[in-house]
N, C-alpha and C positions, 0 to 999 in steps of 0.2 A: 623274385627280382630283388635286388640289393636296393639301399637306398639312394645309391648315387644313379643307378637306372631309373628309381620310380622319378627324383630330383629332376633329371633330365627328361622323364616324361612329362612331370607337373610343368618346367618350363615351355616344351613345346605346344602342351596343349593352352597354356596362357597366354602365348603367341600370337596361336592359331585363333583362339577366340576374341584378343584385344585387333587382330586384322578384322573378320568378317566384324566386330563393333563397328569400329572406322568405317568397312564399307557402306553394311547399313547406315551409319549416322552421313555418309555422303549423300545417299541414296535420299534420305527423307532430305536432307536439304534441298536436293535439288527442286525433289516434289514442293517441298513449300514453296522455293522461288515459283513454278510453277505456278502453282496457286495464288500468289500472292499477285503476281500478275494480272491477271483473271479476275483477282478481287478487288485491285485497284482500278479498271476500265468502271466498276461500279461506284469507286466514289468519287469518279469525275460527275457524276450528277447531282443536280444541285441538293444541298440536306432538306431545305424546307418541303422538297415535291414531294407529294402524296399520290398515292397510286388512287387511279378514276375510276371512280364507282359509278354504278350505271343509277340513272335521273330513279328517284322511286316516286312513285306517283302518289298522293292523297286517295284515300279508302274513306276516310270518315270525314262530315260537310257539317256543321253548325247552320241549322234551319232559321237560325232568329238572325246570324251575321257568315251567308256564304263566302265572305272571302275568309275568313277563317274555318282552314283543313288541317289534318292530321294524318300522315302515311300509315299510321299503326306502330310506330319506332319509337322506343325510348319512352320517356314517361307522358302520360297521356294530361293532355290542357285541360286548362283551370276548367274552359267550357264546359268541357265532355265530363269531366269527374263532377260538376252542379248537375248537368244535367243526369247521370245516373244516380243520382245520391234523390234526388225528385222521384225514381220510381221508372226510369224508361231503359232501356236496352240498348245497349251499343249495336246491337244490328237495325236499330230507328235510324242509327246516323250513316247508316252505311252510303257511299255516292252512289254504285252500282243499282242498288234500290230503287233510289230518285231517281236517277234516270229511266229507271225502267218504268 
């Protein structure tokens, strides 16, 4: 091939590839309008809402003051850390226990 052929090949293929760019880049646009759609129904609700977590119930019962419980979550009360530092086992405090 001469170079004024390969010339007119380089431009048609840089053509053909700056077309299917273009299309592509319509293509994802339209997808993102798509999406953004879709993503905006989600922030008509309000920022502060927290998604509801189900009630967790008290596992462990302080013997010397029952209205003070503890679900097992997070760091455990002053109570319960005296009273195992005393020598007793967290399954003494269990509610299931006592009840039974």
């Amino acid at each position: 091939m001469s170079i004024d052929e390969l010339w007119a090949l380089h431009e048609r293929i840089a053509a053909d590839l700056a077309a299917r760019l273009i299309a592509e880049r319509e293509a994802l646009e339209l997808r993102l309008k798509q999406l953004n759609c879709v993503g905006l129904s989600r922030q008509n609700e309000p920022s502060g809402a927290r998604r509801r977590y189900p009630k967790v119930f008290p596992k462990f019962r302080n013997p010397d003051h029952p209205s003070e419980t503890w679900a097992g979550r997070g760091k455990q009360p002053r109570w319960l850390t005296a009273q195992l530092k005393t020598g007793k086992r967290i399954d003494d405090f269990r509610i299931d226990r006592v009840a039974a």
